[in-house]
C-alpha positions in Angstrom: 2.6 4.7 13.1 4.2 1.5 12.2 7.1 -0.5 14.6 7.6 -3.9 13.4 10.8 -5.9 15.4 11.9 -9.2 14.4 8.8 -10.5 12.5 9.1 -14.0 10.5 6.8 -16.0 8.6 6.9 -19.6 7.9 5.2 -22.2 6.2 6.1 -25.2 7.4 10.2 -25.2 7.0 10.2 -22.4 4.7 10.6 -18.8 5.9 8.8 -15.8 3.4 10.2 -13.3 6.1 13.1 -13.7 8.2 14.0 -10.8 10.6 12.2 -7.9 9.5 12.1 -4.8 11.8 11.1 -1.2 10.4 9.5 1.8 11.7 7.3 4.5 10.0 6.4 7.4 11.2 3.2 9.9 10.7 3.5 11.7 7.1 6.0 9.1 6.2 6.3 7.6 3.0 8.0 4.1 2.7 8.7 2.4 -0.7 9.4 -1.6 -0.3 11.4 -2.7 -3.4 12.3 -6.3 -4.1 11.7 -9.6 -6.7 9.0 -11.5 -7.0 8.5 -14.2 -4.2 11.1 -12.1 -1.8 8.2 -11.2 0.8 6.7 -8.1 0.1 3.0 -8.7 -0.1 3.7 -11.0 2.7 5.0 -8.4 4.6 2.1 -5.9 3.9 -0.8 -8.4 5.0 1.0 -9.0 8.1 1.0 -4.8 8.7 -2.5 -5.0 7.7 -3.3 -7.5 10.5 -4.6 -9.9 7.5 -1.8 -12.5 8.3 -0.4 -13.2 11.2 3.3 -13.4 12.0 4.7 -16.7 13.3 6.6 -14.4 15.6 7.7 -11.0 16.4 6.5 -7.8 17.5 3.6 -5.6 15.3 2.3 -2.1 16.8 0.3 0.5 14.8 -0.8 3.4 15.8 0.2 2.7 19.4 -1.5 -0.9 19.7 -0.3 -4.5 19.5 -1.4 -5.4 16.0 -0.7 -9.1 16.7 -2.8 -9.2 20.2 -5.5 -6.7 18.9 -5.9 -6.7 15.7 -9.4 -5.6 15.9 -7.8 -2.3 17.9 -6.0 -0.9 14.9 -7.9 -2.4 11.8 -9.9 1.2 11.9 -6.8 3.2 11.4 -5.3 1.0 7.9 -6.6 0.9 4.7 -4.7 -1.7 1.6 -5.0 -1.6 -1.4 -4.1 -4.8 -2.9 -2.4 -5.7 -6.8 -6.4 -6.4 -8.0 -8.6 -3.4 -6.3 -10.8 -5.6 -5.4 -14.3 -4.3 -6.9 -17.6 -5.3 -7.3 -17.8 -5.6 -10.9 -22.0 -5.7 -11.2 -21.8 -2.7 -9.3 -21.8 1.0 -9.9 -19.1 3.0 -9.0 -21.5 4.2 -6.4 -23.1 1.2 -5.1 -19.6 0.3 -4.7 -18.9 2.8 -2.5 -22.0 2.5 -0.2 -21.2 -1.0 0.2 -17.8 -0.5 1.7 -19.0 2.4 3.9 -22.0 0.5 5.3 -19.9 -2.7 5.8 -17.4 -0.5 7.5 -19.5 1.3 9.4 -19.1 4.7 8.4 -21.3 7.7 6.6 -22.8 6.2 4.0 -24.7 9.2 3.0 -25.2 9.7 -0.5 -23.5 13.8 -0.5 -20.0 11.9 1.1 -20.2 9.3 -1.1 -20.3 11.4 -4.5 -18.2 13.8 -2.6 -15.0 11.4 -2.0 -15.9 9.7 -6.1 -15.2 13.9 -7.3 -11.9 13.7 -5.1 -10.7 10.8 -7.1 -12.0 12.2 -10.3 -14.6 9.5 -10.7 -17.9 11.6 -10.1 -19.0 11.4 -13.9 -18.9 8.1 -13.7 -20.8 7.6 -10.6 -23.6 5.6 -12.0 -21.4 3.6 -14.7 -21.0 -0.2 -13.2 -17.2 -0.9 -12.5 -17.0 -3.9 -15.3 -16.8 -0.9 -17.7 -13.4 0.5 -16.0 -10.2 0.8 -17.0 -7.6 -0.6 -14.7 -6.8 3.2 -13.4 -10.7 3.8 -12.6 -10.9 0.8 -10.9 -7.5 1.6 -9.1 -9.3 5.5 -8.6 -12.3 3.7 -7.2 -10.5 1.6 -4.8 -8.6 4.9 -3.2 -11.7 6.2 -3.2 -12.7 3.9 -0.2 -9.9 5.2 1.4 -11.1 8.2 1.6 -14.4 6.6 3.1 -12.9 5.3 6.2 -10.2 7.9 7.2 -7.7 5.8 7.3 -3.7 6.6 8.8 -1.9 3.8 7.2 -2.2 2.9 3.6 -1.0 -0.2 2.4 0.0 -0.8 -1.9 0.6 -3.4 -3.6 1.9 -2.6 -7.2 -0.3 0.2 -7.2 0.8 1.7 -10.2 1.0 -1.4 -12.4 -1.7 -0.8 -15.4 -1.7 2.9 -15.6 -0.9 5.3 -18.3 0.9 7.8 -17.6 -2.0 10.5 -16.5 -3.3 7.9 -14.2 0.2 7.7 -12.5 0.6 11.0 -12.2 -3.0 11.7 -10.6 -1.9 8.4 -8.3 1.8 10.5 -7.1 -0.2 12.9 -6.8 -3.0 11.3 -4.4 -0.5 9.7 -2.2 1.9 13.2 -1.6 -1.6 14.4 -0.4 -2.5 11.6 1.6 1.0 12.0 3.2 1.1 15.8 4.1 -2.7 14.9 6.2 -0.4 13.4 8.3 -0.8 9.6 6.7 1.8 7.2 6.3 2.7 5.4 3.0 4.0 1.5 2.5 4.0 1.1 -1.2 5.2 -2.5 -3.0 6.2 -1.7 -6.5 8.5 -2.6 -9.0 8.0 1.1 -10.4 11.8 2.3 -9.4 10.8 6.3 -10.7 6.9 6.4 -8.9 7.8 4.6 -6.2 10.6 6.8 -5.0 8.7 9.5 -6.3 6.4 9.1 -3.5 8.8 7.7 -0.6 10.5 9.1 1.8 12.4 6.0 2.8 13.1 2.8 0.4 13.6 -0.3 1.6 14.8 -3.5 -0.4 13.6 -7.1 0.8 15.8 -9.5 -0.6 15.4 -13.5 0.9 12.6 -12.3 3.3 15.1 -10.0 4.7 15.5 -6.1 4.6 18.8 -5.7 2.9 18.6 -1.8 2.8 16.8 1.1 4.6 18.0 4.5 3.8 16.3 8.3 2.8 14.9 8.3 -0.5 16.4 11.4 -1.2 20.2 9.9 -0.4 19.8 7.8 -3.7 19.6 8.8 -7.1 17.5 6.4 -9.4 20.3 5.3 -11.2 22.3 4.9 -7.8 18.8 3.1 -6.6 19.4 0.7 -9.4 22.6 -0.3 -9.0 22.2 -1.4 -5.4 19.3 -3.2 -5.9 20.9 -5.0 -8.7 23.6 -5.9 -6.2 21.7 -7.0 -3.3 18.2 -8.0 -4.4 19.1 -9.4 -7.7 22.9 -10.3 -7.7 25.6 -8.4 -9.9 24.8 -7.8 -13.6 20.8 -8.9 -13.5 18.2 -6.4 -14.7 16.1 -5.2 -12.2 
């Protein structure tokens, strides 16, 4: 789904990423641990084709992401740190928006039918503003399920929920997984994230440090290496 080799990103003399190659397959789940400032949001606007690399190679799906972005923008969906709502809007009318600017069904039975999926359809007709963080979060995903997307893209996804709202999000994303999607998730959250991954990866000075099967690391291994290479012996992570 995802084959990135070499990418970098500069500004001027300074370089965000340096180097970067991973692949992700179909049903794969990939967690992207690292500080602030190391690259990782960086990194997922690049996959998303909403940056482009100063150079390197970017396929999804099969397509040059960095030649044709327009090719592969249908199959990837992000969902950013903010979930980028339309306050003034219903939960409803947010939903029709997305799917008309996107171009797909925006018939009212799908559009109540993906708000039930994310647990939002009593709250249909309620204007965002009103939402918790973990609503708004819910309503965001719920676009997802809008435009059928393969990839999906997160970006501190589980900052700001309780702890229903980050089970229900586990949850959402081991579904969206085992439909054949694949997962790049940005988080500080050592125990969701890995909950949730198949692989974790840590980016450290624009650089992936370490790449290996979630299941090969215990949390408390997890923490101890990323302590070592992303923040230097003896800092808390």
């Amino acid at each position: 789904m995802v084959q990135a080799e070499h990418l970098r990103k500069t500004y001027g003399r300074t370089a965000v990423l340096d180097d970067v190659s991973l692949d992700l397959g179909a049903g794969e789940g990939l967690t992207l641990l690292g500080p602030n400032g190391t690259g990782k949001t960086t990194l997922l606007r690049i996959v998303a084709t909403l940056l482009r690399p100063t150079s390197g190679l970017l396929r999804v799906a099969g397509a040059d992401a960095v030649k044709e972005p327009e090719a592969v923008r249908g199959a990837i969906d992000m969902v950013g740190h903010g979930s980028w709502v339309y306050e003034d809007l219903t939960a409803l009318e947010n939903l029709r928006f997305w799917a008309v600017m996107g171009g797909h069904d925006a018939g009212e039975a799908r559009l109540r039918a993906a708000l039930e999926e994310v647990e939002l359809d009593a709250s249909a007709d309620q204007r965002a503003r009103t939402f918790s963080a973990g609503m708004k979060r819910r309503l965001a995903l719920a676009r997802v399920l809008l435009g059928r997307a393969r990839l999906l893209l997160l970006d501190e996804p589980f900052t700001g929920l309780d702890r229903a709202g980050r089970k229900w999000l586990g949850e959402f994303l081991l579904s969206f997984k085992a439909r054949g999607g694949a997962l790049v998730v940005a988080t500080h959250s050592f125990d969701a994230g890995v909950g949730v991954a198949d692989r974790v990866a840590i980016l450290a000075g624009g650089r992936i440090v370490l790449d290996r099967p979630a299941a090969d690391l215990g949390l408390e291994d997890l923490r101890r290496v990323y302590d070592e290479l992303a923040m230097g012996p003896g800092t808390a992570s």
